[in-house]
Steps between C-alpha positions, in 0.01 A plus 500: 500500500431448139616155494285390786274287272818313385530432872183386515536281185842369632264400855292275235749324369645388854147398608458308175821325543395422897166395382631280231319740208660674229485543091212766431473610831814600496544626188132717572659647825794636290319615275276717644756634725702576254244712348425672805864595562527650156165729531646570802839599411345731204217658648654565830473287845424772723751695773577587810281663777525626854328281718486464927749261669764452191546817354409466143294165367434397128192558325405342208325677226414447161619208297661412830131482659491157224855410590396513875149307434677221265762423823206453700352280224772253467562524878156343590535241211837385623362522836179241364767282331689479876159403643413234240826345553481518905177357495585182259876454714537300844745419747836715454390588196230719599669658773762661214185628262302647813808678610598617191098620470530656848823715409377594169153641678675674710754732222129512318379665858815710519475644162165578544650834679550619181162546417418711774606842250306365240200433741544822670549353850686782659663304751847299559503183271527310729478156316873578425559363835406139413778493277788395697263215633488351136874418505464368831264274404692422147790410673305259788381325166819503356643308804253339728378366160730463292310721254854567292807290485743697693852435677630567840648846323120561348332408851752778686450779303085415504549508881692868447242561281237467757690641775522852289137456362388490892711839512366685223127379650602720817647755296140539293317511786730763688492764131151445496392570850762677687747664249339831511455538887842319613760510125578463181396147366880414399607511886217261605629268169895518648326442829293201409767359278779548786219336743439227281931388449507546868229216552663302225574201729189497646279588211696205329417235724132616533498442148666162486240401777210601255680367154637224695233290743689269665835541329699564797705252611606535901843390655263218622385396233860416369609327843156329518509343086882438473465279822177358353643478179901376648268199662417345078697145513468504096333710223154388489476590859662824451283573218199380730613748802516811254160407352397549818642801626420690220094383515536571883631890430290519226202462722553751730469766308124497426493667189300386168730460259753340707218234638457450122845461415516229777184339450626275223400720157873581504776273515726627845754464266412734219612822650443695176105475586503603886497826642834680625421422912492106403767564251733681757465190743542213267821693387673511828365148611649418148860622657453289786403195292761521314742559798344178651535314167896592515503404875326200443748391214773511739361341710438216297877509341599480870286247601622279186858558571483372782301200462723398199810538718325277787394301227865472316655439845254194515566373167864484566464332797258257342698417193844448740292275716281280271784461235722272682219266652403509075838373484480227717109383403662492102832263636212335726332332190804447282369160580123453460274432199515731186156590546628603884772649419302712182234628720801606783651699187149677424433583839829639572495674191203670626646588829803625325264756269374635784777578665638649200193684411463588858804684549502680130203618608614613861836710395477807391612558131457748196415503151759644216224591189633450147309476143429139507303328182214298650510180308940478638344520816257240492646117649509211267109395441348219355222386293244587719563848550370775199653796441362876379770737583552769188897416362733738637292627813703621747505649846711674743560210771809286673481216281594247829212621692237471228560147378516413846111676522416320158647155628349529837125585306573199223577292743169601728281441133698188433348342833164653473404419124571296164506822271709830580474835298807786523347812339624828519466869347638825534273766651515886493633504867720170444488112442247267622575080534213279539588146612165321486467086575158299458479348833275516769534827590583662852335393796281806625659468866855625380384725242567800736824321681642379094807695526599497848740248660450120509176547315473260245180296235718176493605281761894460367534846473705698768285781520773756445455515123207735426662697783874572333306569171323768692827591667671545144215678343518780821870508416416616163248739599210285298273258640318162502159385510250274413366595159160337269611376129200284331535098482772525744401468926806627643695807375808664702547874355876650547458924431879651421427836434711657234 
């Protein structure tokens, strides 16, 4: 009881903290408890007196008189501090404060009991009852709020917390009112406290109803968003449908800081800043995302095997049917005009590239990574090409499959432009290749088709190219795409990570 006013200092410094003060305030509050405690301690607190309802109540007296008056002093200016802050907050924000100022009015109310001695009010203190409803109200703020960080562990034993402080609220008002017609007060505490275990489950949900608006997450609900959610055809659309079945639950629960949390002042995504109901939901929709994501992958694998084997069946068949009429067209103009017979060569040259390219592409095949040294990779260049690789990079890849990227991509730069730049650079999270030409750049109806099958920015090309350098990069687990370097119009980016 003497060290009440460093209680009540202790109650400034959390209100300083939660209204952003601190320094002299601070240091003042201490202070002046500290003073208090000690006059307290040496000239003697007070003691212990009969009183109606509890059996014996303190009194203070004395020095503790000052102790008792100081408490109250640095209760109302932590109290002012809580207001100040509630008033200047908004959103979220001022939720926490008021409900922090709410619980700490009501232990002020409770302890106000024990001035009913010094006051002479010769009748049950019965502010003491209020004080069960300050932890209830703590711990609503601690997790409707977010008030504290706390864990699943934390948010459990709050809920315990509660469940017991609703207990010992039945268990005050049963000593106080009954115990000396029906009992002693300790049987109506074992009965409240048995009572209140008993109604565990129940009391528990209650409670998750109140911390919780809108948390709960029905049978449903699961059937209802994984079939919504199994109908995505690729991930902006699954992203879309989850955007939009988290806004739709989010709406139904009506309450303010939820509506805010939706309305656009915080990102969906930023869980940290919503409140646990909106953080419960996104967290299982999360699960099924990511259970659609997997499903959807597979999906997709599926789907690709089994176009490349219709595809590979096709290519062989093409490449055993158009080779022998090549044959013949070749022994056809053994005959004609050089210039005839030149442009027959070219043209069946092409032909024969994409058969070639079409059924590399079309059979299935893996990748064998080594440490390869860029610049041993690289084809034979000429003149017109400029190099800025650092000597001695290296990379983990199969050393066929990347000069057959780098070839494919030279060749693609060759076509488009007079000047080609190779650059490359090792990155934290692996080595990037920039293969940049200054030609005319890519037309802007293929730029979202570029790597896909028989998509191709010059007319001789085969349109398989871009694709196998995508299909190599997936190999490797890295990437391609277009990329920006300055005085250069076209740059294609290879990512192998490290």
């Amino acid at each position: 009881m003497a060290l009440a006013p460093l209680g009540g200092a202790l109650f400034v410094h959390f209100s300083a903290l939660v209204a952003g003060w601190g320094g002299s305030v601070v240091r003042w509050a201490y202070g002046v408890g500290a003073v208090a405690a000690l006059a307290a301690i040496a000239g003697g607190t007070g003691s212990f007196v009969p009183w109606p309802g509890t059996g014996t109540l303190f009194r203070y007296e004395g020095a503790g008189l000052a102790a008792s008056a100081t408490t109250a002093v640095l209760a109302v200016a932590g109290h002012l501090l809580l207001l100040r802050a509630w008033r200047t907050a908004s959103g979220v924000r001022r939720h926490q404060v008021g409900l922090v100022l709410l619980s700490s009015g009501l232990g002020l109310l409770s302890v106000s009991g024990l001035a009913f001695p010094v006051l002479g009010i010769d009748t049950y203190p019965w502010p003491l009852l209020v004080l069960p409803l300050y932890l209830a109200v703590l711990a609503y703020g601690v997790l409707r709020y977010r008030l504290m960080a706390v864990n699943r562990w934390a948010v459990r034993a709050v809920c315990w917390g509660l469940l017991i402080a609703l207990a010992a609220l039945v268990s005050a008002l049963s000593a106080g009112f009954a115990a000396e017609r029906v009992g002693a007060p300790f049987i109506w505490t074992a009965v409240a406290l048995l009572g209140g275990l008993g109604l565990a489950g129940p009391v528990r949900r209650l409670a998750d109803r109140i911390v919780y608006p809108g948390g709960d997450v029905t049978a449903a609900d699961l059937a209802r968003w994984r079939q919504e959610l199994g109908e995505a055809t690729d991930e902006t659309a699954l992203t879309t449908t989850a955007a939009r079945l988290l806004h739709q639950r989010l709406a139904l629960t009506g309450d303010a800081a939820v509506a805010e949390f939706d309305s656009g002042e915080q990102d969906v995504s930023d869980l940290d800043h919503a409140p646990p109901g909106p953080r419960r939901v996104a967290e299982v929709l999360a699960e099924l995302v990511a259970q659609a994501r997997a499903d959807l992958v597979k999906r997709r694998a599926f789907v690709e095997r089994q176009r490349l084997a219709e595809l590979g069946a096709l290519a062989a068949t093409v490449a055993h049917d158009l080779r022998n009429p090549m044959n013949v067209i070749a022994m056809a103009v053994a005959d004609a005009t050089p210039e005839t017979r030149g442009e027959v060569r070219i043209q069946l040259g092409r032909m024969d590239a994409l058969v070639r390219d079409l059924l590399d592409y079309a059979k299935p095949w893996r990748v064998d990574p080594t440490e390869t040294v860029l610049v041993d990779a690289l084809p034979q260049i000429d003149g017109s090409v400029t190099t800025d690789i650092p000597p001695g990079l290296s990379l983990r890849a199969d050393n066929a499959r990347l000069r057959q990227a780098l070839v494919n991509l030279l060749d693609n730069a060759k076509a488009a432009g007079d000047r080609i730049l190779v650059a490359a650079e090792r990155h934290p999270d692996g080595v990037v290749i920039d293969i940049c030409d200054d030609g005319p750049g890519i037309p802007a109806d293929i730029l979202t088709s570029l790597f896909q099958p028989f998509v191709s920015r010059s007319q001789d090309g085969t349109g398989l190219g871009l694709a196998i350098v995508a299909k190599v990069m997936a190999a490797h687990g890295g990437s391609v795409s277009l990329a920006e370097r300055p005085g250069w119009s076209t740059c294609f980016r290879l990512r192998f990570p490290a």
